[in-house]
C-alpha positions as CSV (number, residue, x, y, z in Angstrom):
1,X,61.1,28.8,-24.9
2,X,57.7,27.4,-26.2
3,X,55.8,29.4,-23.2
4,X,58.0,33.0,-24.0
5,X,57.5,32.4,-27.6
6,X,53.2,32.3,-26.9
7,X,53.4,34.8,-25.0
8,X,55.2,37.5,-26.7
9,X,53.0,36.3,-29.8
10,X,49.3,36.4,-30.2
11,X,48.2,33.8,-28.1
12,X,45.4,33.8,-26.2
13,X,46.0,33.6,-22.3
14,X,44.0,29.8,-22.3
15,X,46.4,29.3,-24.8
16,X,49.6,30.1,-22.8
17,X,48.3,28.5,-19.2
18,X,47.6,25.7,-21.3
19,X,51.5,25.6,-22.9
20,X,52.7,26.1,-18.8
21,X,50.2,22.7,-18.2
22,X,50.9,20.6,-20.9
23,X,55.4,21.1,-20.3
24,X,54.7,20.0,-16.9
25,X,53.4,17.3,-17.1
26,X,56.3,16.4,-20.3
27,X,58.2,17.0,-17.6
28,X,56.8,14.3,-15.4
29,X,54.0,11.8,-17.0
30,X,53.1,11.1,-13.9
31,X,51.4,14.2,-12.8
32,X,48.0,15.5,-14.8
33,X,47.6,19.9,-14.2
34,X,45.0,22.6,-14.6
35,X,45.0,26.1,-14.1
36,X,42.1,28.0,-12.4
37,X,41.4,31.6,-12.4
38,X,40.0,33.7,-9.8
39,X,36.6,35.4,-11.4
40,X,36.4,39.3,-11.2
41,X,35.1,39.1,-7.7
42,X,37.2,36.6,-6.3
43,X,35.2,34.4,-5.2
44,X,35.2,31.3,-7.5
45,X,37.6,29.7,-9.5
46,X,36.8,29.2,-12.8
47,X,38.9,26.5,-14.8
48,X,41.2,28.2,-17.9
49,X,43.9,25.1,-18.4
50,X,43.7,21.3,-17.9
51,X,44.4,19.3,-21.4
52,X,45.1,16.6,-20.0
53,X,42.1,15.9,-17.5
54,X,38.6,13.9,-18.5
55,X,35.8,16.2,-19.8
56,X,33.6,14.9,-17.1
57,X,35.9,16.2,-14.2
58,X,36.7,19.3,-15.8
59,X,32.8,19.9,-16.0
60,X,32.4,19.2,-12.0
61,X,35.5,21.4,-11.5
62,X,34.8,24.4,-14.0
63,X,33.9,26.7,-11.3
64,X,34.7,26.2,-7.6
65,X,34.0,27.8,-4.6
66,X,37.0,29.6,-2.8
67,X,36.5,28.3,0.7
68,X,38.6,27.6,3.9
69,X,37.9,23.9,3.2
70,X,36.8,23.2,-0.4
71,X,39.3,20.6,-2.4
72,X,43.1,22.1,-2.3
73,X,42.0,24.7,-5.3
74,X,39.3,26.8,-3.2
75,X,41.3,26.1,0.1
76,X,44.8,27.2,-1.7
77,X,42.8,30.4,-2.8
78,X,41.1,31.2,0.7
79,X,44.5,30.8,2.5
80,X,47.4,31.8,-0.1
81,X,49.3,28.7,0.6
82,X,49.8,25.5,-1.5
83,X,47.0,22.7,0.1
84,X,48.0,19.0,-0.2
85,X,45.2,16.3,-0.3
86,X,47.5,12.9,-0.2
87,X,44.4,10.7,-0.5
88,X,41.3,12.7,-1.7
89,X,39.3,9.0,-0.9
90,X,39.8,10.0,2.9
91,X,40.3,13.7,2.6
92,X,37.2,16.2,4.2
93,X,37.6,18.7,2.1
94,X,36.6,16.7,-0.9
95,X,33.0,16.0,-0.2
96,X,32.0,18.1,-2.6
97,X,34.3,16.9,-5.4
98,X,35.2,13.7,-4.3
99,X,32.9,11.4,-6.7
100,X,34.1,13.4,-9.6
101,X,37.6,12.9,-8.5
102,X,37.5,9.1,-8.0
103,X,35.5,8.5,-11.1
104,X,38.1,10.2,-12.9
105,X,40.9,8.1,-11.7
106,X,42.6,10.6,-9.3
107,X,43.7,10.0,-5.7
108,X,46.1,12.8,-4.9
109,X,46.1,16.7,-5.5
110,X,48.2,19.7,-4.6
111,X,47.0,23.0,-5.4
112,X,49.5,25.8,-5.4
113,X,48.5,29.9,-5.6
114,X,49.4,31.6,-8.4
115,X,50.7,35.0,-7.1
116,X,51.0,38.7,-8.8
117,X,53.9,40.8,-8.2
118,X,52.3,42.6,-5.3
119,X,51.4,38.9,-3.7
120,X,47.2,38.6,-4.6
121,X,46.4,35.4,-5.6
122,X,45.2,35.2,-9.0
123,X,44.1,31.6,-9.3
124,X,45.7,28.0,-9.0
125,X,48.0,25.6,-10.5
126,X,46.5,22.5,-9.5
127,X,48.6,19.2,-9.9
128,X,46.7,15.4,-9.6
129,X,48.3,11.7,-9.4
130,X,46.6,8.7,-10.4
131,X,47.6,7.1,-7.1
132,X,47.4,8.8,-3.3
133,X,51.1,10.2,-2.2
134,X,52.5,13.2,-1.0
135,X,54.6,15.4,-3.6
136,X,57.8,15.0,-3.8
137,X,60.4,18.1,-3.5
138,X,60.9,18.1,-7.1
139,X,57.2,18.3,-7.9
140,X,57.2,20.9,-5.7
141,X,59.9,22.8,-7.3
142,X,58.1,22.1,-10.8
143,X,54.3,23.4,-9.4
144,X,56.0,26.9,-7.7
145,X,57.6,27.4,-11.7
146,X,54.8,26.9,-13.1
147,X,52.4,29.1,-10.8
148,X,55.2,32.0,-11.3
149,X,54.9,31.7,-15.4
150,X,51.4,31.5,-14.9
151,X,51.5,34.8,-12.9
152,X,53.7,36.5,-15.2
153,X,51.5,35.2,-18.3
154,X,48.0,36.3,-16.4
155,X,49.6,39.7,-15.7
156,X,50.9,40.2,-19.1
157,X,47.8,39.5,-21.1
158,X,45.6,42.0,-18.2
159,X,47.7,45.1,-18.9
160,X,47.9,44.4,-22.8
161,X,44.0,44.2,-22.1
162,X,43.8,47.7,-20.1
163,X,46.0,49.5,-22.5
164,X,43.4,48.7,-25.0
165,X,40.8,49.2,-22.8
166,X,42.2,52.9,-22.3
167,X,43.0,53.4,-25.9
168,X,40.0,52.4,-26.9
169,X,38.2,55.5,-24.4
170,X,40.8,57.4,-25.4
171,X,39.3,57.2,-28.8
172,X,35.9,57.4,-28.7
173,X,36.5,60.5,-25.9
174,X,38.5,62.1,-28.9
175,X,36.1,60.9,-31.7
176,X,33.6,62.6,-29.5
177,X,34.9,65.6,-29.1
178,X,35.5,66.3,-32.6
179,X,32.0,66.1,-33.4
């Protein structure tokens, strides 16, 4: 209700991915989230959501490569499917992050894509444990929710943004004319 409620008000989009973060991990205390976006030309993701993470990770992370092999957020977004690091201590495709990652007191990470209607990924819903594991089905369950609230809330908030966009041309082009 609290996510529907932001975003059939004034809220701004940080504002609602931030709502979808902070009830999932209500739901499970546990689990620390963070929602990346894709940037206009798709190829970085740039951090919009993550309360709950230290300042000093969500600096390192703020805008990421999307590679085959880079942490589970750039590999989810290069491949469309959810990427699993069950011990990022170990795992290769932290290298670049993994420093960050340990200082901040995280061992595991599942990233999963957040999809549009026509199936384009859009960004990530990135999910982190304190201690190295695999997800469980319920977390799972919880991180696809979330990644399609996220979707619906992304897509919202771009076509309220094109229809002003458009009104706004329609505007001046009518301003203009009457001159």
């Amino acid at each position: 209700v609290e996510i529907m409620e932001k975003l059939a008000g004034s809220a701004s989009l940080n504002e609602v991915l931030g709502t979808i973060v902070s009830r999932v991990e209500r739901e499970n205390p546990a689990l620390l989230c963070s929602i990346q976006l894709l940037n206009d030309d798709g190829s970085r993701l740039v951090h919009a959501a993550g309360p709950s993470l230290p300042r000093d990770y969500l600096a390192a992370i703020s805008s990421i490569p999307v590679a085959p092999a880079l942490g589970c957020c750039g590999t989810a977004a290069f491949t469309g499917r959810r990427a699993i690091s069950d011990d990022i201590a170990i795992d290769s495709r932290w290298r670049d992050y993994r420093a960050a990652a340990l200082g901040a007191g995280l061992r595991a990470w599942w990233s999963e894509p957040i999809r549009d209607a026509a199936g384009r990924v859009l960004g990530t819903f990135a999910t982190y444990q304190r201690q190295p594991g695999a997800p469980s089905a319920d977390d799972l369950a919880s991180i696809e929710n979330a990644a399609r609230f996220a979707a619906v809330a992304i897509g919202r908030r771009r076509s309220e943004e094109a229809l002003y966009e458009s009104e706004a041309r329609f505007t001046h082009a009518f301003e203009d004319s009457a001159v």
